[in-house]
C-alpha positions in Angstrom: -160.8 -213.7 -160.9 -158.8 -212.2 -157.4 -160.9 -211.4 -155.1 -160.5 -207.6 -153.8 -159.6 -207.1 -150.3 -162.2 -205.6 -148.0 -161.7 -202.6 -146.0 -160.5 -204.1 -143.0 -158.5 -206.6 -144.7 -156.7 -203.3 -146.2 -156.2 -201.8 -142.9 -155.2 -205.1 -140.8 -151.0 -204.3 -140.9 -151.7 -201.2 -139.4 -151.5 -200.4 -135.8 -154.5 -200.8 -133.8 -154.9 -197.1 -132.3 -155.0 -196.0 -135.9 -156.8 -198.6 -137.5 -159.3 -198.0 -134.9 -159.3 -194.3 -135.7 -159.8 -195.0 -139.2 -162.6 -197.1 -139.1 -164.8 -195.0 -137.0 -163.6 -192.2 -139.1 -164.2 -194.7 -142.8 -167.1 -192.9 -144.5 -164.8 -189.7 -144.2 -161.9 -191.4 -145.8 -160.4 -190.7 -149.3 -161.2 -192.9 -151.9 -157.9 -195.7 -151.8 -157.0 -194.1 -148.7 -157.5 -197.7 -146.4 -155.1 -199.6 -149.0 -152.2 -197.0 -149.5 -151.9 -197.1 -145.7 -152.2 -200.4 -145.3 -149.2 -201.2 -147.9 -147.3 -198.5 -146.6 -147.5 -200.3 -142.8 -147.0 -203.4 -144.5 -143.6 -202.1 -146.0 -142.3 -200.5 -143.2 -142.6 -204.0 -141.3 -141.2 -205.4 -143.8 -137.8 -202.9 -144.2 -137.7 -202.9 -139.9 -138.0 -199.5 -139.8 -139.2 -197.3 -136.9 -143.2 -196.6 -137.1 -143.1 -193.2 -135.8 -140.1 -192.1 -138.1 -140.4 -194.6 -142.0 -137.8 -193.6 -144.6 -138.2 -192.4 -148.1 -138.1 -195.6 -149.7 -141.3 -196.8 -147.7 -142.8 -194.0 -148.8 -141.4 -194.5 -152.7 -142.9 -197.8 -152.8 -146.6 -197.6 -151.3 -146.9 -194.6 -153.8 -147.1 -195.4 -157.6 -148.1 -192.2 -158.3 -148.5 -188.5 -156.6 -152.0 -188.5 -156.3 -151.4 -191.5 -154.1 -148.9 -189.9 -152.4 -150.5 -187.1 -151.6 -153.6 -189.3 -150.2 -151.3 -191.7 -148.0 -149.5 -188.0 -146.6 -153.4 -186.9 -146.0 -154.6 -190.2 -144.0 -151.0 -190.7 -142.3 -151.9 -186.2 -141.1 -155.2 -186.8 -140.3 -154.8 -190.0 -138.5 -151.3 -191.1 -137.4 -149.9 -187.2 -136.6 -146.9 -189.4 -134.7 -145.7 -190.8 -137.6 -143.3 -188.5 -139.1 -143.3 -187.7 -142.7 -140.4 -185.8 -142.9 -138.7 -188.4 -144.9 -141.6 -187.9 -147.8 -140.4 -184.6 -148.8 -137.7 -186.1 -151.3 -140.4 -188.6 -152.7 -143.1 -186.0 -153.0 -140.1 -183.1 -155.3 -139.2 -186.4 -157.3 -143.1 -186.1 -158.7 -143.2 -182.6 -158.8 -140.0 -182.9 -161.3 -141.7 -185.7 -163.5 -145.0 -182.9 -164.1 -145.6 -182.7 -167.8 -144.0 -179.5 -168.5 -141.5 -179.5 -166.5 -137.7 -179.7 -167.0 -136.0 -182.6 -165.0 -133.9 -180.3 -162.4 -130.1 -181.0 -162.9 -127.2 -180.0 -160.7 -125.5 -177.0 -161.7 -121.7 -177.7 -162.6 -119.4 -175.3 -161.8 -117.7 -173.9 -164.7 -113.4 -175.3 -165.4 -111.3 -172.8 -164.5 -110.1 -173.0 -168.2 -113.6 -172.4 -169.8 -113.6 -169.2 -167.8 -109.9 -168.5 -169.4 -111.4 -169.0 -172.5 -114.2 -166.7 -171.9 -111.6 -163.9 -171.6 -110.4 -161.5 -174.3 -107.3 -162.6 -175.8 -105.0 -160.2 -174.6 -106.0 -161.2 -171.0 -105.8 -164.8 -171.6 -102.0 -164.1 -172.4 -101.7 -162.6 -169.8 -103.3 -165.8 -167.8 -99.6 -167.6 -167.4 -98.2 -164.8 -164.7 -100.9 -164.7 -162.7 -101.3 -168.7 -162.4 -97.5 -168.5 -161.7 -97.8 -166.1 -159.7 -97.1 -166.7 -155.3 -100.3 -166.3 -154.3 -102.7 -168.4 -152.3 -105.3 -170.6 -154.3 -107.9 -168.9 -153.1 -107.1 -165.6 -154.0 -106.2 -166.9 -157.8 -109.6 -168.0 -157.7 -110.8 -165.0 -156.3 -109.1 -163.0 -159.3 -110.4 -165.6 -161.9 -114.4 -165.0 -160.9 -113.8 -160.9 -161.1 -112.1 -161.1 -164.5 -114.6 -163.0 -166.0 -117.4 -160.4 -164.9 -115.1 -158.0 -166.6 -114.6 -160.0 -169.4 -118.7 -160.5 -169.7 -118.7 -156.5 -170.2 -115.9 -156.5 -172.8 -118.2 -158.6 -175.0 -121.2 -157.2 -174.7 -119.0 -154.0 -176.4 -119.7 -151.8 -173.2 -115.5 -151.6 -172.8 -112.1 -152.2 -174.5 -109.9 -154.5 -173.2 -106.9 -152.5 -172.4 -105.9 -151.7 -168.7 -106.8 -148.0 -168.3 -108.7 -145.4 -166.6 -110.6 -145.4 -169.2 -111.7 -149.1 -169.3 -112.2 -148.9 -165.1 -115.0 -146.3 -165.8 -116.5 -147.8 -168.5 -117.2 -151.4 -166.4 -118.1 -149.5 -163.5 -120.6 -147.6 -165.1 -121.8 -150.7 -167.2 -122.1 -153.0 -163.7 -124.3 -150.7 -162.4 -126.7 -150.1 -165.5 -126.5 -154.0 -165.4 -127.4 -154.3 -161.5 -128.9 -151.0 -159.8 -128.3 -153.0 -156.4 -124.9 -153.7 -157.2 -122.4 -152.6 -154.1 -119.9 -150.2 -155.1 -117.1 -152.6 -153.0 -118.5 -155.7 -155.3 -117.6 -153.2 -158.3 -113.9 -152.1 -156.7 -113.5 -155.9 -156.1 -114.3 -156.7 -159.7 -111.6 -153.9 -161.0 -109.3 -155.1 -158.0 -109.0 -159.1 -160.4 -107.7 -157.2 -163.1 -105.5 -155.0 -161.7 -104.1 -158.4 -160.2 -103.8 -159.6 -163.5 -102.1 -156.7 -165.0 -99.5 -156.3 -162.3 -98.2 -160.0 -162.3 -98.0 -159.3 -166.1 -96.0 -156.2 -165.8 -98.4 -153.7 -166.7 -97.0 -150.8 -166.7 -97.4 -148.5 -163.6 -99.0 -145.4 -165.2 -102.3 -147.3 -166.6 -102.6 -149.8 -163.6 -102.5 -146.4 -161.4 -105.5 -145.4 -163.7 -107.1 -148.4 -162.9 -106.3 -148.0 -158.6 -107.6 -144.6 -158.8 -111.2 -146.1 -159.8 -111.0 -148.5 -157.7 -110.3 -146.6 -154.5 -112.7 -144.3 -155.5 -115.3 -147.0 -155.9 -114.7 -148.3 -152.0 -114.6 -144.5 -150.5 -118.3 -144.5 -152.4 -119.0 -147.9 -150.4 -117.8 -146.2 -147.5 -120.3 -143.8 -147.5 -122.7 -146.3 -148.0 -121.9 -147.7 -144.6 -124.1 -145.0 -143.1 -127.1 -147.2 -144.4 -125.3 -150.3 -142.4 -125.2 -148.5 -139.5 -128.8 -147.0 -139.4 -129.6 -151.0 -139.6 -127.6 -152.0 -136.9 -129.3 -149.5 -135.0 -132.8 -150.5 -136.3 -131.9 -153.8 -134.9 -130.5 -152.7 -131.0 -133.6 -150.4 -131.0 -135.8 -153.6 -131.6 -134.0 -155.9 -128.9 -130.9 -156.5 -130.3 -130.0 -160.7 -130.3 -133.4 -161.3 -127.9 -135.0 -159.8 -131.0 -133.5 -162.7 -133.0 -134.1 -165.1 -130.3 -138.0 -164.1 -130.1 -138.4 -164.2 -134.0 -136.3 -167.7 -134.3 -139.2 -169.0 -131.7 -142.1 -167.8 -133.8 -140.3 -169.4 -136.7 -140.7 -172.6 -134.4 -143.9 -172.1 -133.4 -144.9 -172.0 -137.4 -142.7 -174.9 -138.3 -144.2 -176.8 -135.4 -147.8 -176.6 -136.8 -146.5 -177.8 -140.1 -146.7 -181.5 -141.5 -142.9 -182.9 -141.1 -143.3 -183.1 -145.2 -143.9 -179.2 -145.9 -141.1 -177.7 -147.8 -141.9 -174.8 -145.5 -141.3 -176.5 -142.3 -138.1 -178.1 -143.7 -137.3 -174.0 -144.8 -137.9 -172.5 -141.6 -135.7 -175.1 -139.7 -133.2 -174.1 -142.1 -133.6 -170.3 -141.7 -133.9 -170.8 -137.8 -130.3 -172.4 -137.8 -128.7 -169.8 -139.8 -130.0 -167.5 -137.7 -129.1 -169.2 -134.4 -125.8 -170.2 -135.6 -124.9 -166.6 -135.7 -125.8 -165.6 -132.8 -123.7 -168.0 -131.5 -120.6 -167.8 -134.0 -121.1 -165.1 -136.7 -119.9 -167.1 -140.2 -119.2 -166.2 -143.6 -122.8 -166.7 -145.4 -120.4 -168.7 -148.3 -118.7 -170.3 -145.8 -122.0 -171.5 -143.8 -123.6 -173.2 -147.0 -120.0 -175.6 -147.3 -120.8 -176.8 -143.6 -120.8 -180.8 -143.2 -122.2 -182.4 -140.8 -119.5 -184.8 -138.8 -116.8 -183.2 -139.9 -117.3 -178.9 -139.5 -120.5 -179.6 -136.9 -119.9 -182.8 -134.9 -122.7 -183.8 -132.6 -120.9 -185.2 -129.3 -122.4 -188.6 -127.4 -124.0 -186.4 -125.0 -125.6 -184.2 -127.2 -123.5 -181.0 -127.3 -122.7 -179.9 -131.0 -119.0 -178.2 -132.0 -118.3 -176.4 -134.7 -115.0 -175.2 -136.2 -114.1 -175.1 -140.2 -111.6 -173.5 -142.5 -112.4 -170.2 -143.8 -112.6 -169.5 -147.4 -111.4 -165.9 -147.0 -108.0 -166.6 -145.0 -107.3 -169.8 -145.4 -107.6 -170.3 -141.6 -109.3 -172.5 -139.3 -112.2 -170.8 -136.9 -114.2 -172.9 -134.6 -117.0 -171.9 -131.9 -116.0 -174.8 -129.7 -119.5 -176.2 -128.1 -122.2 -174.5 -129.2 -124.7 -173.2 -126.7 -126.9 -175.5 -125.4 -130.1 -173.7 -127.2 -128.3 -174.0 -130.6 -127.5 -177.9 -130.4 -131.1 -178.2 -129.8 -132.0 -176.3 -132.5 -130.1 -178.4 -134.4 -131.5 -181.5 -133.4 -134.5 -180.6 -134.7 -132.9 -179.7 -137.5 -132.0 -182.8 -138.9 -134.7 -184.4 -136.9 -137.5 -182.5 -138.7 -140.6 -184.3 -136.5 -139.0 -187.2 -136.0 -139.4 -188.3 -132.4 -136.0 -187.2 -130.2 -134.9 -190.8 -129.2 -133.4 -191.6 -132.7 -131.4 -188.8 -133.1 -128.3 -190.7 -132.7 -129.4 -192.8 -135.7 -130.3 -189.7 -137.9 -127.5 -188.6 -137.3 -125.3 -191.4 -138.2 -127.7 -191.2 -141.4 -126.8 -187.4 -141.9 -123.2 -187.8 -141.3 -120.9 -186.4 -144.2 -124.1 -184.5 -146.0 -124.4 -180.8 -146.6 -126.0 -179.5 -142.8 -128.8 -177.2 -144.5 -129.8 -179.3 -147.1 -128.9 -183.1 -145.4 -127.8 -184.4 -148.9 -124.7 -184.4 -150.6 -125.7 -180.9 -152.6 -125.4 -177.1 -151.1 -127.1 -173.8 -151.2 -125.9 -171.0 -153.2 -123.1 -169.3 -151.0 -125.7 -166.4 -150.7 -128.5 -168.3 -149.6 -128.1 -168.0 -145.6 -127.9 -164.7 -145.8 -131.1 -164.4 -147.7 -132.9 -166.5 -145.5 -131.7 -164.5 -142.3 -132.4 -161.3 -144.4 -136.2 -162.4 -145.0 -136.8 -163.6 -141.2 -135.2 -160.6 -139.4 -134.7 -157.5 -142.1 -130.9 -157.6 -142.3 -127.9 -159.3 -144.0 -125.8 -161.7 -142.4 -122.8 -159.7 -142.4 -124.8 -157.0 -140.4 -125.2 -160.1 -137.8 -121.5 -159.9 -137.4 -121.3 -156.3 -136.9 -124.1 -156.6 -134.0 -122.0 -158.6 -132.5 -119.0 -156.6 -132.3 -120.9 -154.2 -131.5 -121.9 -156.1 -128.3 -118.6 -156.7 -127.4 -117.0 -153.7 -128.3 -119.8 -151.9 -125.4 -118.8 -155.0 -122.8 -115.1 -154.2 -122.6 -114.0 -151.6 -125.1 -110.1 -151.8 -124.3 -109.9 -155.6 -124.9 -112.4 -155.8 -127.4 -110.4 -155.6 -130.7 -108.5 -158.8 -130.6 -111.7 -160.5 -129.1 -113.9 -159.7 -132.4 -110.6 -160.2 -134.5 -110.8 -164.0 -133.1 -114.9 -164.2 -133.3 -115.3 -163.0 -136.8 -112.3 -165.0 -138.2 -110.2 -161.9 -139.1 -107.2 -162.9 -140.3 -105.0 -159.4 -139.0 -106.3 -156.7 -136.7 -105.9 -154.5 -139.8 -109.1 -156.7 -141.6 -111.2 -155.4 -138.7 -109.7 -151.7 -139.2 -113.0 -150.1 -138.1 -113.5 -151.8 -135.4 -110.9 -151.6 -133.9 -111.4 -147.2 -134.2 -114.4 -147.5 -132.6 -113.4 -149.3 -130.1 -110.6 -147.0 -129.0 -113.0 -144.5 -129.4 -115.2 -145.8 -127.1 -112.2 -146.4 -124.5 -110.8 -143.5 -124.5 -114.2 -141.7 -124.3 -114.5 -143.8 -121.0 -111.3 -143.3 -119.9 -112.2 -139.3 -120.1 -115.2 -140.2 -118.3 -113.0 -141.9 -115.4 -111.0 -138.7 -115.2 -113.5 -136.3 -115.3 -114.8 -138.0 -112.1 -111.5 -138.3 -110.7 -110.7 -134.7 -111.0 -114.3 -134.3 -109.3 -113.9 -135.6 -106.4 -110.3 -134.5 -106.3 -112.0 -130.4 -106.7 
């Protein structure tokens, strides 16, 4: 018969401060609290790895089951706090996957460009052949491909025909937005803007393409208007503090994350959302193109600790890049990736991290939305409206210069993408100009 260990022969791999702690502390100990910790400490000897900062596996292995988990995560809280759990988060969604009840979570394929074809009405599949001959870049075809098949989800639900008019433009405008209240009006115009695309490489002719323009453009001047909305935003957010507004909420967001076990899904989420956020203020991205971000190769993390970024936009095919980051972002990123784990091994994490997705540190990414959700929910507004503010800024700094300036910060790929910017910044120049002169001609009286 094996004899069973006592409670100190249960405790002896681990260290003394918290073996101490523990047994002064035993009769308020979980029941097979003293051996879970004591295997765990015995595995992480064994694998070499650093006692404050263990990796999943350690974890994987002391725990045969989540209830044991979730009492070795309890002692390890209660007393070793230095230890960092950060790498139990994986471990602990592995069990919540296995829960009776619960489907095993799978990664989402993309749909093949030619089940999407296939998903289109027949006339527009023959028409498929121009527009994948056609000189365009690959992006843009893709572009095209995603707004057909929205169309073509409408076409057979019976809610339009499939023939290029007037006629059909109405009918899926007015269908998206029984579909989708929230729907934009410029998400609508750049649905109907994949189909003209297709029609015109096919040689549609002109009159019922035109049909099709007319509801289009109307459909943007309606999303123009809506730009009022954007605007009172912006000005919400300038009223509130303007970027030291985002800089005071992305330090309660710390605050809250730092009171947090370094296993809570909401501390790894708030690190997350505190990036986005920061990122922005430094270099206003793409939300789509912030969620493809890798780390060593879009954000590289120098030898003395100052982080670069720079990456090829989706949208115009052109690289961007920030250069070095400020100083307050790198560190934000640090912790980032670091998620409790004590600073001096942050060149190891991130030779661990290297070549994984930067928000999610594994090889999957976020939906290309998800950044902007996340800065949404911390500070009120879209991304994109992040981008705007800091035009904005600029365009108040030096209003003469400022158009080219934004053009390069926001990635435009012309002057003519950043059209209204560029008016109110000459607006805003020649209103001080007038100023200048006014004084001029004072003086002068």
């Amino acid at each position: 018969m094996t004899r069973r260990k006592t409670f100190e022969e249960h405790l002896a791999p681990v260290p003394v401060s918290i073996r101490r702690d523990m047994i002064v502390n035993r009769d308020s100990l979980a029941p097979g609290a003293a051996a879970v910790i004591g295997r765990f400490f015995e595995i992480v000897k064994e694998r070499h790895e650093p006692i404050e900062a263990p990796g999943s596996e350690s974890f994987r292995a002391a725990a045969s089951s989540e209830s044991t988990l979730g009492t070795l995560l309890r002692a390890l809280g209660c007393h070793a706090p230095n230890v960092s759990t950060a790498a139990a988060r994986t471990v602990r969604a592995e069990w919540y996957a296995r829960r009776s009840g619960k489907a095993p979570v799978r990664a989402q394929r993309a749909p093949a460009e030619a089940e999407l074809i296939a998903s289109w009405p027949a006339s527009w599949q023959a028409m498929y052949p121009s527009l994948r001959q056609a000189r365009i870049k690959a992006s843009s075809r893709k572009r095209y491909i995603a707004s057909i098949t929205r169309c073509a989800q409408i076409v057979r639900a019976g809610a339009a025909d499939d023939c290029l008019t007037f006629y059909t433009a109405y009918c899926l405008g007015q269908a998206f937005k029984a579909g989708n209240p929230d729907m934009k009006p410029v998400t609508i115009a750049n649905y109907l803007e994949g189909l003209i695309a297709l029609g015109r490489f096919a040689g549609i002719d002109a009159e019922s393409l035109d049909g099709m323009r007319y509801m289009r453009d109307a459909t943007r001047h309606e999303s123009r208007l809506g730009e009022k909305l954007k605007i009172a935003r912006i000005r919400a957010m300038m009223n509130r503090g303007g970027f030291e507004y985002i800089a005071e909420v992305i330090g309660e967001m710390r605050a809250e994350a730092e009171l947090l076990h370094d296993h809570s899904a909401r501390k790894g989420l708030l690190l997350q959302t505190v990036a986005c956020c920061a990122i922005e203020m430094n270099k206003p991205a793409r939300t789509g193109d912030m969620t493809d971000w890798s780390i060593g190769s879009d954000l590289r993390r120098g030898a003395d600790g100052s982080w670069h970024l720079a990456w090829l936009q989706q949208k115009t095919g052109r690289t961007t890049e920030a250069g070095e980051l400020w100083p307050e972002i790198g560190e934000l990123l640090d912790e980032l990736i670091l998620c409790g784990r004590p600073s001096r091994l942050i060149h190891l994490r991130y030779r661990e991290v290297t070549g994984k997705n930067w928000l999610t540190l594994s090889d999957t990414a976020r939906p290309s939305k998800w950044p902007s959700e996340r800065i949404k929910a911390a500070l009120g507004v879209p991304s994109h409206d992040l981008r705007t503010l800091a035009a904005d800024y600029m365009r108040r700094h030096d209003p003469a210069t400022a158009p080219r300036i934004i053009a390069t910060h926001l990635g435009h790929g012309t002057l003519e993408a950043g059209e209204q910017y560029s008016a109110d910044c000459k607006s805003e120049a020649a209103a001080r100009a007038w100023q200048k002169d006014r004084h001029r001609i004072a003086k002068a009286g």
